[in-house]
N, C-alpha and C positions, 0 to 999 in steps of 0.2 A: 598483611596483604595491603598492598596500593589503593584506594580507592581514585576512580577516575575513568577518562575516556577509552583507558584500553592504549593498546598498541598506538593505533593512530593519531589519537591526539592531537599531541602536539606540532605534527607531524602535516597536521588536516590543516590546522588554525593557519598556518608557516603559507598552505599552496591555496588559502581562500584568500589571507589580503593583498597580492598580486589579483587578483581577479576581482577580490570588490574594487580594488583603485583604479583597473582597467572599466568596468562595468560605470564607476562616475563620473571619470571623464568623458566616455560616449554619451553620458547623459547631457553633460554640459554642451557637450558640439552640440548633440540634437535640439536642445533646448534656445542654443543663442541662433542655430540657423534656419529653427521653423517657428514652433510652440511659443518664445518669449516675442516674436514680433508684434501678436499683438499688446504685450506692454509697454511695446516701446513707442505707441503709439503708431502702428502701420497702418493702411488703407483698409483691413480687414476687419477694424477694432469697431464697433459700432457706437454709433454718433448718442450723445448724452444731452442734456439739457445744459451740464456745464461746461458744457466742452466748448470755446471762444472761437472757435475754426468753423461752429456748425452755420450754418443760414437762417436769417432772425426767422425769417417765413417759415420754417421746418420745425423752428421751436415754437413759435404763436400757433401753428393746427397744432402740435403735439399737446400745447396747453389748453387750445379748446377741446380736441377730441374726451380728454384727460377730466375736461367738468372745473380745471382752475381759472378758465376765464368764460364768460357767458358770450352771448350772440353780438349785442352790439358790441360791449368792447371789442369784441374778436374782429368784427367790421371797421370800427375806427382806427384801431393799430392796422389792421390792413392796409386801408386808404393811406394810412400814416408812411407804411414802410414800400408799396407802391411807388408813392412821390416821392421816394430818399433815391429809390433805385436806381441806377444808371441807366440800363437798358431795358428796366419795366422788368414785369413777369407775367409769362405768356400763359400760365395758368394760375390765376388768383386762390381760387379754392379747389 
């Protein structure tokens, strides 16, 4: 006697990998034309400490709020990046 899947087997195996190969490629559209945007660095992706694009202002409160810079420094680099600014900022803190 044969041991194994039975009748269908081989048979089974033959009409799933037309559907797994069908089943990865919808993965891949899906992936490249929503889910992967934010790796690709899109507007959704949220803004990091290292991230070179962010606003020094946004990183100096994140690092006070955070406990890595104290009161005055947080005030001096202020005043600092203030007077770098072209057009000021209309809310300092």
């Amino acid at each position: 006697m044969m041991m194994g899947a039975g009748w269908a087997g081989p048979w089974l195996v033959m009409m799933m990998i037309p559907l797994l190969m069908v089943l990865g490629v919808l993965g891949l559209v899906a992936w490249s034309l929503g889910g992967g945007r934010s790796h690709r660095g899109g507007r959704d992706r949220p803004a990091r400490l290292g991230d070179r694009r962010e606003d020094p202002l946004a990183i100096l409160r994140e690092r006070y709020a955070s406990g890595v810079v104290g009161r005055e420094e947080f005030e001096r680099r202020l005043e600092g990046l203030l007077r770098t600014e072209p057009g000021g900022v209309t809310d300092p803190v």
